[in-house]
C-alpha positions in Angstrom: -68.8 30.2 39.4 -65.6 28.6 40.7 -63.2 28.4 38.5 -61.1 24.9 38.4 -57.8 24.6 36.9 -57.0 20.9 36.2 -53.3 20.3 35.8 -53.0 18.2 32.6 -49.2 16.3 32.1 -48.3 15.7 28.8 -46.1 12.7 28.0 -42.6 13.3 25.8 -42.4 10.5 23.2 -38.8 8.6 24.2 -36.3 9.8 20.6 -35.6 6.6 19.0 -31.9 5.5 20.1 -29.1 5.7 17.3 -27.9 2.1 16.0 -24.3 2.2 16.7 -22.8 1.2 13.3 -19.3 0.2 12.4 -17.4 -1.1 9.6 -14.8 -3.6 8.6 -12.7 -4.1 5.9 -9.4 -6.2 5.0 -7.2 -6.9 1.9 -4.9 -9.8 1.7 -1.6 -7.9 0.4 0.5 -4.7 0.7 0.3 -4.0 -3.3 -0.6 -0.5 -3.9 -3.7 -1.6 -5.6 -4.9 -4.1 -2.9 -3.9 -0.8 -0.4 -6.3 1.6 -3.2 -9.0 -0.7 -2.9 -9.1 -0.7 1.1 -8.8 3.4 0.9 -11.8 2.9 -1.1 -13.6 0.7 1.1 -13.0 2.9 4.0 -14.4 5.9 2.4 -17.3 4.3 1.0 -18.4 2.7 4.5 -17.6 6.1 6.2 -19.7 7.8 3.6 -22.7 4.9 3.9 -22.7 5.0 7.7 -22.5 8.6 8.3 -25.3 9.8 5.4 -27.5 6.9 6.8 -30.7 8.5 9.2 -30.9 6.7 12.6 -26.6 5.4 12.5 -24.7 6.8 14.7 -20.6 6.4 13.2 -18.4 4.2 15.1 -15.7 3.8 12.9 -14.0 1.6 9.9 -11.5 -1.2 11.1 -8.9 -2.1 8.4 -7.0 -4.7 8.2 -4.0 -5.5 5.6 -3.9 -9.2 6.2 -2.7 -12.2 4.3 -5.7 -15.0 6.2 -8.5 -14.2 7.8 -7.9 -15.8 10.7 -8.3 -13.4 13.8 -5.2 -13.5 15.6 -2.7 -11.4 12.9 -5.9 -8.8 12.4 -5.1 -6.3 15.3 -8.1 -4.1 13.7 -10.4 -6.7 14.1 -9.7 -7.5 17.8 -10.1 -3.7 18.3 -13.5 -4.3 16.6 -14.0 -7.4 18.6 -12.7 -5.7 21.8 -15.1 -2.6 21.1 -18.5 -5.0 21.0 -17.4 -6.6 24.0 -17.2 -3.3 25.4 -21.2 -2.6 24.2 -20.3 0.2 21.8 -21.4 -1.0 18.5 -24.6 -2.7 17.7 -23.8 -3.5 14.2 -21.0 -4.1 12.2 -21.2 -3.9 8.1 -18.7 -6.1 5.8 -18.1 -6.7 2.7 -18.1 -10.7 2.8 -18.0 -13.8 4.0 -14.4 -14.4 2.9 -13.3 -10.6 4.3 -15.0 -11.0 7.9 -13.3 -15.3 7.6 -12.1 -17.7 5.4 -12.2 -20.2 7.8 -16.0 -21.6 8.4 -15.1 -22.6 12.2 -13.6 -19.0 13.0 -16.4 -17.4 10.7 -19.3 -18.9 13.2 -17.4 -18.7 16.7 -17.1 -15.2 16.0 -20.8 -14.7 14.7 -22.4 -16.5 17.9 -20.0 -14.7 20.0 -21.2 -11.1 18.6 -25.2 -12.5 18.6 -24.3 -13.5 22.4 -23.7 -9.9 22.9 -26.7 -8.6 20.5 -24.6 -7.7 17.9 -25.5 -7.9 14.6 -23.7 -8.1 11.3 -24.5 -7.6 7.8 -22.8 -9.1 4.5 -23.4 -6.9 2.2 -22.6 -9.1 -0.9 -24.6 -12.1 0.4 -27.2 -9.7 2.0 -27.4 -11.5 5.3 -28.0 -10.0 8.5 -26.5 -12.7 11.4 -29.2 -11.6 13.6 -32.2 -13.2 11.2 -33.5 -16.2 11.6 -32.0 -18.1 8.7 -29.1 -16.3 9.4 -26.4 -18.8 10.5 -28.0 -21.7 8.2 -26.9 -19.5 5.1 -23.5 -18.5 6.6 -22.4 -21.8 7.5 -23.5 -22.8 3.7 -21.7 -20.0 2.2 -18.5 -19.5 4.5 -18.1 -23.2 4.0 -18.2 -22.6 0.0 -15.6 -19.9 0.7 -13.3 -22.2 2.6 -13.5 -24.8 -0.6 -12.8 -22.0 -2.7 -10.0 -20.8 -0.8 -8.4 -24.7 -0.6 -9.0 -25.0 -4.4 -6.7 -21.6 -5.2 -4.3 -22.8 -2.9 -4.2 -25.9 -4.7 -3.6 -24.5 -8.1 -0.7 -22.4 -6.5 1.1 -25.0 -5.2 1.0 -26.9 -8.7 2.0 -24.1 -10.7 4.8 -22.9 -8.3 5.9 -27.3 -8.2 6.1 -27.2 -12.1 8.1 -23.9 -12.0 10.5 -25.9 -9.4 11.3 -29.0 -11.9 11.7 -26.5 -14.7 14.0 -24.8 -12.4 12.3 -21.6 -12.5 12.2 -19.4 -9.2 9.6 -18.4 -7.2 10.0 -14.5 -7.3 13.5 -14.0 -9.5 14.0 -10.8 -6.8 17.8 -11.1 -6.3 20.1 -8.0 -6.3 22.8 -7.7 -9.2 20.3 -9.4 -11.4 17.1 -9.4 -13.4 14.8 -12.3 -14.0 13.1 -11.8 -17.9 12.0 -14.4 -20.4 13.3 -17.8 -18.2 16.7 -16.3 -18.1 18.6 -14.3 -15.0 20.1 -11.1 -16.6 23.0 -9.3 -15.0 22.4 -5.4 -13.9 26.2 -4.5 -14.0 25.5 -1.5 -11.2 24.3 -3.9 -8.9 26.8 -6.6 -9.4 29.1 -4.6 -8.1 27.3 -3.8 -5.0 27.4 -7.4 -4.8 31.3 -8.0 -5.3 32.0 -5.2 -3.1 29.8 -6.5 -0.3 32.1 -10.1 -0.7 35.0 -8.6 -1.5 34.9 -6.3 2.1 33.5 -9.4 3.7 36.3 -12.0 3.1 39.0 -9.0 3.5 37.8 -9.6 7.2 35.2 -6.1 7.2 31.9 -7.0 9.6 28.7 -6.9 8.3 27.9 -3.8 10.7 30.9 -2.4 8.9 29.5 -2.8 5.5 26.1 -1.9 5.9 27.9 1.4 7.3 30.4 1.6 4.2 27.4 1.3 1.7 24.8 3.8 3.8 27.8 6.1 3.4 28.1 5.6 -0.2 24.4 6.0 -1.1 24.2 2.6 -2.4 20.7 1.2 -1.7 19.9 -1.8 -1.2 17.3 -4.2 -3.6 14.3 -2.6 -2.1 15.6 0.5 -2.6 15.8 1.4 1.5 19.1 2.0 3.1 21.2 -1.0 4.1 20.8 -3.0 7.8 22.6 -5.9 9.0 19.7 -8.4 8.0 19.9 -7.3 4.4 23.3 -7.3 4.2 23.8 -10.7 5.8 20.9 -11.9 2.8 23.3 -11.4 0.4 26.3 -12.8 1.9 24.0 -16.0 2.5 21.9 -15.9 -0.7 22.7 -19.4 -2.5 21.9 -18.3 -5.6 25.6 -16.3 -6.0 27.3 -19.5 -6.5 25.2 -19.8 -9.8 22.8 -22.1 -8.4 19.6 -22.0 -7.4 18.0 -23.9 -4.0 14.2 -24.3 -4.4 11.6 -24.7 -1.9 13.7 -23.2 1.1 10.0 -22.4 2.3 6.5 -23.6 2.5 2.7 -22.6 3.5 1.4 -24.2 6.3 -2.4 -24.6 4.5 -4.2 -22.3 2.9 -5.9 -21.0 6.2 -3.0 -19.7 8.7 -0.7 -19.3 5.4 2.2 -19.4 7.7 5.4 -20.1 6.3 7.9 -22.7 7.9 11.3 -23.8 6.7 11.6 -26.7 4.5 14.3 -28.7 5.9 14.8 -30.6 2.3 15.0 -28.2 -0.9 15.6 -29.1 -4.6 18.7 -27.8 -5.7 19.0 -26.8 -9.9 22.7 -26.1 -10.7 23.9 -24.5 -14.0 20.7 -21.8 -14.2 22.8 -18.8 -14.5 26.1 -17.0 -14.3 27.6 -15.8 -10.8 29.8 -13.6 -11.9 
């Protein structure tokens, strides 16, 4: 009997292609606990990413940002950049108000990612931007956020306008003094950094002179850094050592770009504490 040998090809079942996950994450200060909290959210979203079956780890863009508009959050235009670039296919945040604050920026960036079949998820409102009721709920909610942020900007500015007409300042952060209970205090070590830095200055010394005469001397200055020319020509144009205050130098933009112009006015309060 002949014998037949049949070849027989047996078909590999295609692996199932990692997601490409990322993360992003953004605090609106430099204090050390705003900084803690994004160490935290970085580790968390590395953790979440990299234990999850099927994600391949693309990274965790941070931001320390005051808005959350896009142009001052270089991390997110890497992020941005990196989409573009077909890398990721999903990105993870927190929330609505950490990815925008700003409802227009917010869905120009969404339809821009979902152009390129990106997805993103918010974890605390539990929406992908890929579903189908996606957008509806984030132009609801990001919208909400934008209200919310316009309401806290709000109550700022009243607070920090009733501090003005009771002549109270803004931060109280001026060398040589202290600022406790209404009332600027003296710290008699650094007045005399103070007097020394007028006293060199009108005996006809240069500011680059000084800031050299007082790195020398291991004086530092209020942050506690060494001394530069822009610190020590703060002092020598602070108002406040004539023994008045001048209010409202500054102001915010709007409570979206938060950039801060000069206020060509100012309210001045004389007779708020000693310059001596």
């Amino acid at each position: 009997m002949e014998r037949t040998v049949q070849r027989v090809g047996f078909s590999i079942p295609a692996q199932p292609k990692a997601k490409r996950v990322a993360a992003y994450a953004r605090v609106s200060s430099g204090k050390d606990a705003m900084l803690h909290s994004l160490s935290a959210q970085v580790s968390y979203y590395s953790d979440l990413i990299q234990n999850h079956p099927g994600w391949l780890y693309c990274g965790v863009y941070a931001d320390e940002a005051l808005t959350g508009t896009k142009e001052n959050r270089a991390e997110f235009q890497r992020l941005l950049a990196e989409c573009r670039s077909g890398n990721i296919d999903l990105i993870i945040t927190k929330s609505i108000s950490r990815f925008a604050r700003n409802t227009v920026v917010l869905l120009q960036t969404v339809r821009d990612l979902k152009s390129l079949g990106v997805d993103v998820y918010f974890e605390e409102q539990n929406i992908h931007s890929m579903s189908a009721d996606g957008e509806l709920m984030l132009t609801i909610l990001a919208s909400y956020a934008q209200e919310e942020s316009l309401s806290a900007s709000e109550n700022q500015k009243w607070r920090i306008k009733k501090n003005f007409e009771d002549g109270k300042p803004w931060s109280g952060q001026v060398l040589g003094y202290r600022y406790e209970d209404g009332v600027y205090i003296v710290k008699p070590e650094e007045a005399e950094i103070v007097r020394s830095i007028f006293a060199d200055y009108l005996s006809g010394m240069g500011i680059e002179a000084i800031m050299k005469k007082l790195n020398a001397q291991g004086k530092p200055s209020r942050n506690g850094h060494a001394w530069c020319r822009s610190s020590v020509r703060k002092v020598l144009g602070n108002y406040s050592y004539t023994g008045n205050l001048l209010l409202q130098t500054t102001f915010r933009e709007n409570h979206i770009t938060k950039k801060t112009l000069p206020n060509r006015g100012g309210i001045s309060v004389q007779g708020r504490h000693s310059n001596r």
